[in-house]
KOLDOVO-907970 format. One record per residue (C-alpha): z, y, x; residue number from 1; residue in three letters. Coordinates in steps of 0.5 Angstrom, whole numbers, plus 2048, in hexadecimal, padded with zeros to 3 digits. Example, Ala and Ser with C-alpha at 12.3 -4.5 7.8 and 13.67 -1.06 7.14 Angstrom:
BEGIN
810  7F7  819  1  ALA
80E  7FE  81B  2  SER
# end
This chain:
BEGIN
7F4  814  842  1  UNK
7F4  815  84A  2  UNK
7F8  811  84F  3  UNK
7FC  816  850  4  UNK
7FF  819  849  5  UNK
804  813  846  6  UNK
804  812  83F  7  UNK
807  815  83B  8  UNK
80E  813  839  9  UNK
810  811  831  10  UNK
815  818  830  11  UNK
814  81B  836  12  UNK
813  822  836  13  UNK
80C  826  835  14  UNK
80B  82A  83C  15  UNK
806  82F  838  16  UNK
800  82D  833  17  UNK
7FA  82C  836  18  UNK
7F4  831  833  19  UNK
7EF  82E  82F  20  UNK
7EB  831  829  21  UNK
7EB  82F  823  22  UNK
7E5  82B  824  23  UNK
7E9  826  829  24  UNK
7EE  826  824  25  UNK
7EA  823  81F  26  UNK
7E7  81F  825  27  UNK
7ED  81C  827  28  UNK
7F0  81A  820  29  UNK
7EA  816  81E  30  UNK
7EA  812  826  31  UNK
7F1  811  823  32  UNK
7EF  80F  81C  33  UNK
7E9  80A  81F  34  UNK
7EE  807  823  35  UNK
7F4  805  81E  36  UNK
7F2  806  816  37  UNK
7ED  800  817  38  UNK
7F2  7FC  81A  39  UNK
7F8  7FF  816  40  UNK
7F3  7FF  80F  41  UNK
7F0  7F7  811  42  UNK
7F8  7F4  810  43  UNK
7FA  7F8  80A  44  UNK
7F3  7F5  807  45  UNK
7F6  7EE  809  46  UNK
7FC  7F0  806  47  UNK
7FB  7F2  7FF  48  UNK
7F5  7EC  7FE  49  UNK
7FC  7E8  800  50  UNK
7FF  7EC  7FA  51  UNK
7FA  7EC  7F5  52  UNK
7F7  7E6  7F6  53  UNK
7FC  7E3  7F1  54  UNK
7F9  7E7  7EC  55  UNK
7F2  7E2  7EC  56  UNK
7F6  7DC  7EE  57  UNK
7FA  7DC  7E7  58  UNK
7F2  7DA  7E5  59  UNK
7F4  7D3  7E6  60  UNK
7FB  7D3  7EA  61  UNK
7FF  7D5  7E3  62  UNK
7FB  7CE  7DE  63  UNK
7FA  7CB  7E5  64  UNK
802  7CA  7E6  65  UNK
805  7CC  7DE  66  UNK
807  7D3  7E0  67  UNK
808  7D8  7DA  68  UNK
806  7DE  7DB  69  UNK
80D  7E1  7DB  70  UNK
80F  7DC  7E1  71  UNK
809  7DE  7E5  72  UNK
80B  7E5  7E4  73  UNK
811  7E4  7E6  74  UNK
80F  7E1  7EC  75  UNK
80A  7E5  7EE  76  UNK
80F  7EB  7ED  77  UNK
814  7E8  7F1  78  UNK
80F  7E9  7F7  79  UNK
813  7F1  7F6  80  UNK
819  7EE  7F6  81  UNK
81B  7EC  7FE  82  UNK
815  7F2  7FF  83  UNK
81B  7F7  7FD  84  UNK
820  7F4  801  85  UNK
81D  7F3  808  86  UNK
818  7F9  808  87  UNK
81D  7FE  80B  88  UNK
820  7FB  810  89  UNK
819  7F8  813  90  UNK
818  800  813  91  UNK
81E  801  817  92  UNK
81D  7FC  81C  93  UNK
815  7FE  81D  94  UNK
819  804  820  95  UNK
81C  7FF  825  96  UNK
817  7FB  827  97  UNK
811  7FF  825  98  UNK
809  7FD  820  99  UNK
807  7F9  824  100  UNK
80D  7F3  823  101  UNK
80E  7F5  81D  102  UNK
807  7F5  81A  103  UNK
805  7EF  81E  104  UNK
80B  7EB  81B  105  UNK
80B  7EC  814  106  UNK
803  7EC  813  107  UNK
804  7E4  817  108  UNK
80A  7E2  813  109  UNK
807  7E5  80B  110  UNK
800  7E2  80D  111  UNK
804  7DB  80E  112  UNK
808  7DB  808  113  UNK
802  7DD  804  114  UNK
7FE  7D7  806  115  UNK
804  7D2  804  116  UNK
803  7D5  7FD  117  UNK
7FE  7CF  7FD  118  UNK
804  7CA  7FC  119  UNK
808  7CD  7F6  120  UNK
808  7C9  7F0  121  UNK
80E  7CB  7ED  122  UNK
812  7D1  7EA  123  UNK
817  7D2  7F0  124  UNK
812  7CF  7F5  125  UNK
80E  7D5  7F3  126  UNK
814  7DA  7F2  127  UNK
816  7D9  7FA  128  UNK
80F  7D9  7FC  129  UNK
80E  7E0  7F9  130  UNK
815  7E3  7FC  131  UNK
813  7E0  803  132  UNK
80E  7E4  802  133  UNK
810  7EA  801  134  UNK
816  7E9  806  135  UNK
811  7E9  80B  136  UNK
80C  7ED  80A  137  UNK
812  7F4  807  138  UNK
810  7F9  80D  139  UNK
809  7F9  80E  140  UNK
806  7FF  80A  141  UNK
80D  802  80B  142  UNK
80C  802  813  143  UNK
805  803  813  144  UNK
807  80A  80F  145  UNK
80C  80B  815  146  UNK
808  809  81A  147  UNK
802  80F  817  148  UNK
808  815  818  149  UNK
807  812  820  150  UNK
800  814  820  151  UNK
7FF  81A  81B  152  UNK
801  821  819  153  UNK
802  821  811  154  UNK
7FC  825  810  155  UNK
7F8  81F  812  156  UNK
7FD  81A  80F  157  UNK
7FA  819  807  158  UNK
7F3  817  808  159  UNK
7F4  812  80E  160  UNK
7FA  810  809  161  UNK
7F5  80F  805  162  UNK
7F0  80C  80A  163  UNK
7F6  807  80B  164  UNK
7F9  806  804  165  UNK
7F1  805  801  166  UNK
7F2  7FE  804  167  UNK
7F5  7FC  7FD  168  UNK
7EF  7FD  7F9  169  UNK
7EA  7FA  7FE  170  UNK
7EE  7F4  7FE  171  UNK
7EE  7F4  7F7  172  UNK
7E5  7F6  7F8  173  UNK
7E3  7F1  7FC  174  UNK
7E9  7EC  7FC  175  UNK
7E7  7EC  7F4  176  UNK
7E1  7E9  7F4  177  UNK
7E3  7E4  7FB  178  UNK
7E9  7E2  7F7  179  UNK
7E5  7E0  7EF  180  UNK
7E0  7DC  7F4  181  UNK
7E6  7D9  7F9  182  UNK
7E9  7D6  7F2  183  UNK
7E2  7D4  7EF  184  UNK
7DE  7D1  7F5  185  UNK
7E3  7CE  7F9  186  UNK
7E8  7CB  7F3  187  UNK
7E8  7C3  7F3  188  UNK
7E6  7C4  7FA  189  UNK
7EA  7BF  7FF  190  UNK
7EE  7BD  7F9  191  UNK
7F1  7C5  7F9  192  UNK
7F0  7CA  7F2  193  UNK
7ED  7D0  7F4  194  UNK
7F3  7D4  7F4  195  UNK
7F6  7D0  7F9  196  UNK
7F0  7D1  7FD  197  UNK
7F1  7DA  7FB  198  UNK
7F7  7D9  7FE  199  UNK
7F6  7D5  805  200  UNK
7EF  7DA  806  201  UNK
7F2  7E0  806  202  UNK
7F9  7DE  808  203  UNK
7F6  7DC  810  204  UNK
7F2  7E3  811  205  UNK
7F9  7E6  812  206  UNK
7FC  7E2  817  207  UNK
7F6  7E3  81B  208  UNK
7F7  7EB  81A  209  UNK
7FD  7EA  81C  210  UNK
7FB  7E8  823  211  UNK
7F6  7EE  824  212  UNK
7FC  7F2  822  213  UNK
801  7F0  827  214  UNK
7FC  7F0  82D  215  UNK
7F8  7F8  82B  216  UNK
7FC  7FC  826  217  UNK
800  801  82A  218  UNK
807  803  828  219  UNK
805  80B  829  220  UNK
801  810  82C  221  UNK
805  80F  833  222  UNK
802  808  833  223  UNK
7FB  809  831  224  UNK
7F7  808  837  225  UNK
7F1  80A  835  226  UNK
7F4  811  834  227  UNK
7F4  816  839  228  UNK
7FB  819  83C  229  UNK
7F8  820  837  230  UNK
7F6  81C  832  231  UNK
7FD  819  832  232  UNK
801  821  833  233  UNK
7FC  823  82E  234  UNK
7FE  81F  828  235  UNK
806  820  82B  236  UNK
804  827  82A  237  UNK
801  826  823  238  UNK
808  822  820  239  UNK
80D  827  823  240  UNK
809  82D  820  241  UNK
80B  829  81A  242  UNK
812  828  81B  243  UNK
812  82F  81E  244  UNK
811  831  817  245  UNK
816  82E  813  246  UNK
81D  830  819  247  UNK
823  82C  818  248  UNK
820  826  816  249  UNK
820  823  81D  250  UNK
827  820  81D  251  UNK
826  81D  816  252  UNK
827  815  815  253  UNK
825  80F  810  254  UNK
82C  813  80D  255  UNK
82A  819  80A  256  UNK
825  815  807  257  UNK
829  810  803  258  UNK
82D  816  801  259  UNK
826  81B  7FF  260  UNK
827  81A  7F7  261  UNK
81E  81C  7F8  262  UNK
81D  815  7FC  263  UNK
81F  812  7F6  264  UNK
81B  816  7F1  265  UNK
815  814  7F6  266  UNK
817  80D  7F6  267  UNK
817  80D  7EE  268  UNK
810  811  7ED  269  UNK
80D  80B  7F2  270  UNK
810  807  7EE  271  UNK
80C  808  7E8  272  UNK
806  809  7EC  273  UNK
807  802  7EF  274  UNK
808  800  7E7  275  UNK
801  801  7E6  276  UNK
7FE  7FF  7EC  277  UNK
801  7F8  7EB  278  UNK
7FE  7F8  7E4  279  UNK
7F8  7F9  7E7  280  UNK
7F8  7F4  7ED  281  UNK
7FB  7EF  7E9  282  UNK
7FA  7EF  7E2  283  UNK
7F2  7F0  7E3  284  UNK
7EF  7EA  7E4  285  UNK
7F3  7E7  7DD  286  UNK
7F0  7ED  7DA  287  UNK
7E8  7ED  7DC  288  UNK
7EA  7E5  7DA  289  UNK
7EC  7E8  7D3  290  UNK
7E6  7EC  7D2  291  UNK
7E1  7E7  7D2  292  UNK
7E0  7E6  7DA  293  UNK
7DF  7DF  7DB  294  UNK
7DF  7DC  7E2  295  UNK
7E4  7DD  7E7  296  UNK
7DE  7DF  7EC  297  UNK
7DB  7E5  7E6  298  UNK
7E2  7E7  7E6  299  UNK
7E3  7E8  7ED  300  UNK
7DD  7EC  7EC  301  UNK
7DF  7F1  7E8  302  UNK
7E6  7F1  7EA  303  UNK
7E3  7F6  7F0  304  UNK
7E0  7FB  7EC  305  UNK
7E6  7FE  7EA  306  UNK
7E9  7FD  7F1  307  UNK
7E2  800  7F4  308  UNK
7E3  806  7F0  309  UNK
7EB  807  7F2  310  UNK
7E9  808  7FA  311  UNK
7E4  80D  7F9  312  UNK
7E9  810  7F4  313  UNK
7EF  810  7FA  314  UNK
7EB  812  7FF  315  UNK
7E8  818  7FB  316  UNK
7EF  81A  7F8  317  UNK
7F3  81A  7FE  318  UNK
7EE  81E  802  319  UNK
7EF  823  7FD  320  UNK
7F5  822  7FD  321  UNK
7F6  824  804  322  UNK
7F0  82A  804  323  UNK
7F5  82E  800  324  UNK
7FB  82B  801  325  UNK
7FD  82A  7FA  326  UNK
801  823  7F9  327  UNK
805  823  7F2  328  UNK
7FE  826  7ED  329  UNK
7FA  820  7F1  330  UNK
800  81B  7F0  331  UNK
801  81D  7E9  332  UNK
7FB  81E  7E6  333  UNK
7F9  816  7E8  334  UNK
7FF  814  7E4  335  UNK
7FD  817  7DE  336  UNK
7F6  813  7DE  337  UNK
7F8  80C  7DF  338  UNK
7FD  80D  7DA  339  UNK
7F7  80F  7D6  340  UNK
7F4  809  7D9  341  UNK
7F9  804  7D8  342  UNK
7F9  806  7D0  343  UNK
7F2  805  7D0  344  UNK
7F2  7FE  7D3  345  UNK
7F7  7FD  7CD  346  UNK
7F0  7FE  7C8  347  UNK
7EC  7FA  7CC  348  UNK
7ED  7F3  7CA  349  UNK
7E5  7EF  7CB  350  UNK
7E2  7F6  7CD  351  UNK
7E0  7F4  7D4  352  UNK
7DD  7FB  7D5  353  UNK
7E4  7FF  7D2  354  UNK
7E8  7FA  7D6  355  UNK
7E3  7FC  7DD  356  UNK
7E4  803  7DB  357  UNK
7EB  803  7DA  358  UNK
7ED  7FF  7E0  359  UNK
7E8  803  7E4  360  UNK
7EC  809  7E2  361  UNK
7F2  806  7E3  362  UNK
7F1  804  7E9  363  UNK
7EE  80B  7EC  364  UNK
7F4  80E  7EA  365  UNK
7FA  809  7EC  366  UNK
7F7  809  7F3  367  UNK
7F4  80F  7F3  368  UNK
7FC  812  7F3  369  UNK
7FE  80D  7F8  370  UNK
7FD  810  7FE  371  UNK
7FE  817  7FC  372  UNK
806  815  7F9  373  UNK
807  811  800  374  UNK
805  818  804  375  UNK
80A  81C  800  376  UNK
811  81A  804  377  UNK
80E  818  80A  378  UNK
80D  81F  80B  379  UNK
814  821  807  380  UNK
818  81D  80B  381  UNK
81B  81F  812  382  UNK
818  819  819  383  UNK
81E  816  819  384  UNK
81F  814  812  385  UNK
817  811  811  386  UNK
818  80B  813  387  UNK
81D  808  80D  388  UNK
81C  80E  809  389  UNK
814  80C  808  390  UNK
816  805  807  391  UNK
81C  807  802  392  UNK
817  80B  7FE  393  UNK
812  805  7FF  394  UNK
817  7FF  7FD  395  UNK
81A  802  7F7  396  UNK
813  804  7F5  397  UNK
811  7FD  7F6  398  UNK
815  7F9  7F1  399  UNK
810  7FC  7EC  400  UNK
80C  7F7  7EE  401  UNK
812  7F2  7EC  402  UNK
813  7F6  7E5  403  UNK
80B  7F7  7E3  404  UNK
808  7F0  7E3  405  UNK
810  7EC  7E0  406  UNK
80F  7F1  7DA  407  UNK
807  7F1  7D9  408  UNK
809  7E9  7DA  409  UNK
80E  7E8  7D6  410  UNK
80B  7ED  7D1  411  UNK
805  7E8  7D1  412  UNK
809  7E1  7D0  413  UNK
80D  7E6  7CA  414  UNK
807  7E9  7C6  415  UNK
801  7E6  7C9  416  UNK
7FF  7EC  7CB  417  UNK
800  7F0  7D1  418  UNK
7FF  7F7  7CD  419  UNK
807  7F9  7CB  420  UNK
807  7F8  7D3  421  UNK
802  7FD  7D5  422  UNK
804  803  7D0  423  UNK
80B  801  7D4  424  UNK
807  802  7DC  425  UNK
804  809  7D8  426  UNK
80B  80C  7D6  427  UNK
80D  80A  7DD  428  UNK
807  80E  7E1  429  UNK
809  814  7DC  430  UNK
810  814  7DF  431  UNK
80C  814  7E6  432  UNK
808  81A  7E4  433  UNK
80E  81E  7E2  434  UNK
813  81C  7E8  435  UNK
80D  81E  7ED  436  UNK
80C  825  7E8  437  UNK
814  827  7E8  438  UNK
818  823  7EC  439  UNK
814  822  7F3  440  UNK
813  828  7F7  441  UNK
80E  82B  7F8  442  UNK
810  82D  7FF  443  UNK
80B  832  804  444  UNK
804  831  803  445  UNK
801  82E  809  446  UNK
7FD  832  80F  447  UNK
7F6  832  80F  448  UNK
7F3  82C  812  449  UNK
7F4  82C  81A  450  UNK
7EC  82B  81C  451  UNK
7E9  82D  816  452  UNK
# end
């Protein structure tokens, strides 16, 4: 930017569209991607590894402390509880006072709360610990989405959504093996069991993050420094192109979303996706430990198999996905497969490579569908109604993570198996698959990649 061109101010009007080729297009994109998707992506790491590392505390924490399986379900689940009731309005208020604040805030205050899990030692102890967190950190994934529609056309969205959202089995790829080892190296160490241990390693990371967040991540385009003033015109171009083609919408809010009877059905097919993912993230340890894997550390290591397989399956899946516009036959088909993956689990018992397989499938194809599901109403739904219309969409979804590990839970306290559970998570991705075919819908196909 020279000294005498001002920046660009946030809702100014575009004075004309530099030229660039498709080549700069391709070129600017990326120096954006490079600038935010690490940044963006390391947050969403440490977030889910403060998810699902309750998933592998439950090695020791449940025997340790006397919980059932049902309370340490019910605990778990309640994470999603508070999560569902302050997602929106950290949404609304990241429209006020921006990312910067908003992400910063919640990456210091989760990663705080996380690493007081280490004191819990008993039932309601664990209960409010657990609806803290989700208290605090409700708006993160929700606002990063948000904060993506600031920076890219729809057309480019699925695959850096996907870039984002990869966070999750990353976490659960590395953050695997790190847990098992955490829980068996450092157990009795300073007079603290190794789930004590999990939760203080991996709570603390965050709040440092946070730090970094408050300090560099730009609240839009018009305050990048490290983007010129045609750098700055051309992505405000690029998204008004995109509003231009869905006219009308501009004088839309968070209203028109509560009474779109389409965010709901949305909400619902997210629901059963996140059903199954949580039976992935939660339950998976138990069930290598059911299958014969003996140590915490052996279970850490063939935990990240199947997380490994889901990064590469959401990356590929979600630039197809954008390549040929199609959202609804790529989120369906996924569905379809993990609930034929969760029926499988059922028959694994014993059988580590059936149980590796099926948990493998199931997690390619849960994770697989995420990101690309999670594009679909940021481009259907109008500017103004993003903000608490994504976090609605999340937030409801998100109590499946309440409902999948209470039944699978209780399920287990009540039989001993887990197994009537699973064919419950399997009937509910079926409904998910049906609800993306015939009830969401299909909309225009996006234009062909700008830049490519």
């Amino acid at each position: 930017m020279t000294a005498t061109e001002p920046p660009l101010a946030e809702g100014a009007p575009l004075a004309g569209r530099p030229s660039s080729g498709e080549g700069s297009a391709k070129a600017l994109y990326s120096k954006i991607g490079w600038r935010l998707i690490p940044l963006l992506f390391a947050g969403y790491v440490l977030a889910y590894l403060d998810r699902i590392n309750i998933g592998f505390a439950q090695l020791q924490m449940k025997d340790e402390l006397g919980f059932s399986a049902a309370v340490y379900g019910l605990g778990a689940g309640l994470y999603f509880a508070t999560y569902f009731v302050f997602e929106v309005p950290s949404n609304l208020l990241m429209k006020r006072i921006g990312a910067r604040l908003t992400l910063s805030r919640i990456m210091v205050l989760w990663g705080l709360v996380s690493s007081c899990m280490l004191f819990v030692q008993t039932p309601t102890q664990f209960y409010v610990m657990r609806l803290l967190l989700g208290a605090f950190e409700a708006g993160y994934a929700p606002g990063v989405m948000l904060l993506l529609t600031y920076w890219f056309p729809n057309d480019r969205r699925a695959r850096v959504m996907a870039l984002f959202l990869c966070g999750s089995p990353i976490a659960g790829a590395l953050g695997s093996p790190i847990s098992g080892w955490i829980l068996q190296g450092m157990n009795d160490v300073a007079d603290l069991g190794g789930w004590q241990w999990l939760f203080l390693i991996e709570g603390l990371p965050s709040v440092a993050l946070g730090v970094i967040f408050f300090f560099i991540l730009p609240d839009a385009p018009a305050k990048a420094k490290w983007l010129t003033y045609d750098e700055q015109r051309r992505v405000v171009g690029d998204l008004d192109l995109d509003l231009d083609r869905t006219p009308g919408t501009s004088t839309q809010g968070f209203g028109s979303a509560l009474r779109d009877i389409n965010v709901y059905v949305m909400a619902l097919a997210w629901f059963t996706i996140v059903c199954g993912i949580q039976a992935v993230s939660f339950w998976m340890p138990l069930m290598l430990k059911d299958a014969g894997v003996g140590t915490p550390a052996q279970i850490g290591a063939w935990a990240s198999i199947p997380f490994a397989a889901a990064t590469i399956t959401m990356l590929l899946l979600s630039r197809h996905s954008d390549r040929t516009g199609e959202r609804r036959w790529h989120t369906a088909i996924p569905c379809m497969t993990g609930a034929t993956a969760l029926i499988l689990l059922s028959f694994a018992g014993a059988n580590l490579a059936l149980s590796l397989i099926s948990l493998a499938l199931l997690a390619c194809s849960v994770y697989g569908a995420m990101p690309i599901l999670l594009s679909i109403p940021v481009k259907y739904l109008a500017p103004g109604a993003r903000a608490g219309g994504i976090a609605l969409i999340n937030s409801i979804g998100l109590s499946g993570g309440f409902v999948s590990p209470f039944i699978l839970g209780w399920v287990k306290t009540q039989t001993g198996s887990v197994n009537n559970g699973l064919y419950c998570m399997a009937g509910l991705l079926l409904v998910g698959a049906v609800l993306v075919l015939t009830v969401i819908p299909a909309g225009p196909r996006a234009a062909p990649s700008r830049g490519e």
